[in-house]
C-alpha positions in Angstrom: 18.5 -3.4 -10.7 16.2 -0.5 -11.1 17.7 2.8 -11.7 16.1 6.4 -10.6 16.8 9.0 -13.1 16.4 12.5 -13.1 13.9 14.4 -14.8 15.1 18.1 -14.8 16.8 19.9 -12.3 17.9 23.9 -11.3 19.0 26.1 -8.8 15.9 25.5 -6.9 14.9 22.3 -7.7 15.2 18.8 -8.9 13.2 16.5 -10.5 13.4 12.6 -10.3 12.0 9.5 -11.1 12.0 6.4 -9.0 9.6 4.3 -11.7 6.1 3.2 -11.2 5.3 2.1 -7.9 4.7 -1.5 -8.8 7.9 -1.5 -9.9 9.8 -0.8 -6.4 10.3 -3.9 -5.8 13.5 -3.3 -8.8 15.5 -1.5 -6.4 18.2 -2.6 -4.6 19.9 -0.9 -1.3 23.3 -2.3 -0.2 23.3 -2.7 3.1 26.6 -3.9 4.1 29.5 -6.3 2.2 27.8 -9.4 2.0 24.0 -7.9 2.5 21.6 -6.1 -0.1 18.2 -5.5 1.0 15.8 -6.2 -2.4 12.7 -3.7 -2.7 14.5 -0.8 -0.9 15.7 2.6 -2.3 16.2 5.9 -0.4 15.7 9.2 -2.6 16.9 12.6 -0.7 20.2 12.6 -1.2 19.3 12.3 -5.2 16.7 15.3 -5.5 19.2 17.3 -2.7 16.8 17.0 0.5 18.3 19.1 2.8 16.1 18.8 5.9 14.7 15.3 5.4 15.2 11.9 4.0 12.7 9.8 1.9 12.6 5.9 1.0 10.1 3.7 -0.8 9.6 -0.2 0.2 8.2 -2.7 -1.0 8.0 -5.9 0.9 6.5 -9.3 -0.7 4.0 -11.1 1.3 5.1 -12.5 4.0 7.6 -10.5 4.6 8.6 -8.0 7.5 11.1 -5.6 7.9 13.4 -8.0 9.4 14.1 -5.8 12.5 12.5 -3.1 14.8 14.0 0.0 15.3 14.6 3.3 16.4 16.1 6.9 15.6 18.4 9.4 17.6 16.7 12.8 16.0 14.5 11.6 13.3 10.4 11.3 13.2 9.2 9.3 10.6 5.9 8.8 8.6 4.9 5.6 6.9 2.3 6.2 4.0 0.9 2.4 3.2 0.3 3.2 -1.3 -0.4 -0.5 -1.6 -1.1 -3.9 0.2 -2.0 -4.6 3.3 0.1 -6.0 6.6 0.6 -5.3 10.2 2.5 -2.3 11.8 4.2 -2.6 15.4 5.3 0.0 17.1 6.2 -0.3 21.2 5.0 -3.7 21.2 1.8 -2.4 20.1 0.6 -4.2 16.5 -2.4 -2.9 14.4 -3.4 -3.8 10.5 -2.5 -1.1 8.0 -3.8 -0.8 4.0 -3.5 1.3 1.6 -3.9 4.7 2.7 -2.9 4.5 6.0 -0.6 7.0 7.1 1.9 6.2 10.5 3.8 8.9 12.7 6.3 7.6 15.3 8.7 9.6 17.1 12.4 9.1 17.2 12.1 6.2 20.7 8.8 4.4 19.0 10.3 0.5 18.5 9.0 0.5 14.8 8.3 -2.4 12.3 6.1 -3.5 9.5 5.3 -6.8 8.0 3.1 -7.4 4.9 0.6 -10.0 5.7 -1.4 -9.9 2.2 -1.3 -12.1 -0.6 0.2 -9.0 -3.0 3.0 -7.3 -2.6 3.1 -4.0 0.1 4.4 -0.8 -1.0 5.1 2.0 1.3 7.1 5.7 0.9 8.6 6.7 4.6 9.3 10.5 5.1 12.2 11.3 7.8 13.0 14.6 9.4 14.0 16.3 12.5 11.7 15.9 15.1 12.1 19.4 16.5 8.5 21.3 16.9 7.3 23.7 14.0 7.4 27.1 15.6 4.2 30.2 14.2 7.5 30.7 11.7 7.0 27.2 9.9 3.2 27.0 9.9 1.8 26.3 6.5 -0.1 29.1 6.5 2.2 31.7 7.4 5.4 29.8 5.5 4.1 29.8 2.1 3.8 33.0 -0.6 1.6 33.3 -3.0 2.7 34.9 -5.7 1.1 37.1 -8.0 2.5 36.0 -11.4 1.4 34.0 -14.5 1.6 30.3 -14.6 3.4 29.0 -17.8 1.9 26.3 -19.0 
């Protein structure tokens, strides 16, 4: 089983590494007693996300996500790294590749299925689906800050 291990880490941040991304497919996620879902591994709770979960996937050809679902509170995007396969979401299904990026709301009925001959690799980004107020915009959230860079 593949391991993540972490790089550096400090008051304000933390540093880890999940492995190359062809190499996702090491992971393992226990899913229950007698389930483990191969391919699977969720990262937030290791680099201390506080507002938002991660996961990366990898799915062999052929094979889906073995269930649609939904969320209570949480928007998700799919970024597609690798592969190719279909994406269905409300009964709606459309082909994805690499660099296709998917938002859908907490109610969207989501799935994916990798219908390529290599393997699919994806990273999935959940937070809050709560609208950013002027307060979070990009442009007014961030500092920049007149120091040195210490490379």
């Amino acid at each position: 089983m593949k391991q993540t291990e972490t790089i550096a880490q400090g008051a304000n941040f933390a540093a880890v590494n999940f492995g190359k991304i062809s190499e996702i497919i090491e992971h393992e996620l226990p899913m229950g007693p007698d389930f483990t879902l191969q391919g699977k591994v969720f990262g937030g709770q290791a680099v201390g996300a506080t507002a938002s979960e991660f996961s990366f996937q990898t799915l062999v050809p052929g094979q889906d996500s073995g269930f649609l679902h939904t969320h209570k509170t949480h928007e998700e995007l799919y970024f597609i790294l690798r592969g190719e396969g279909q994406y269905q979401v409300d009964g709606e299904i459309f082909p994805v590749s690499e660099g296709t990026v998917i938002r859908v709301s907490p109610n969207g009925k989501r799935a994916l299925k990798n219908t390529g001959s290599d393997n699919l690799t994806m990273l999935c980004i959940q937070y809050k689906a709560t609208p950013f107020t002027d307060q979070d915009s990009p442009m007014t959230d961030g500092n920049i800050l007149q120091e040195p860079l210490n490379w």
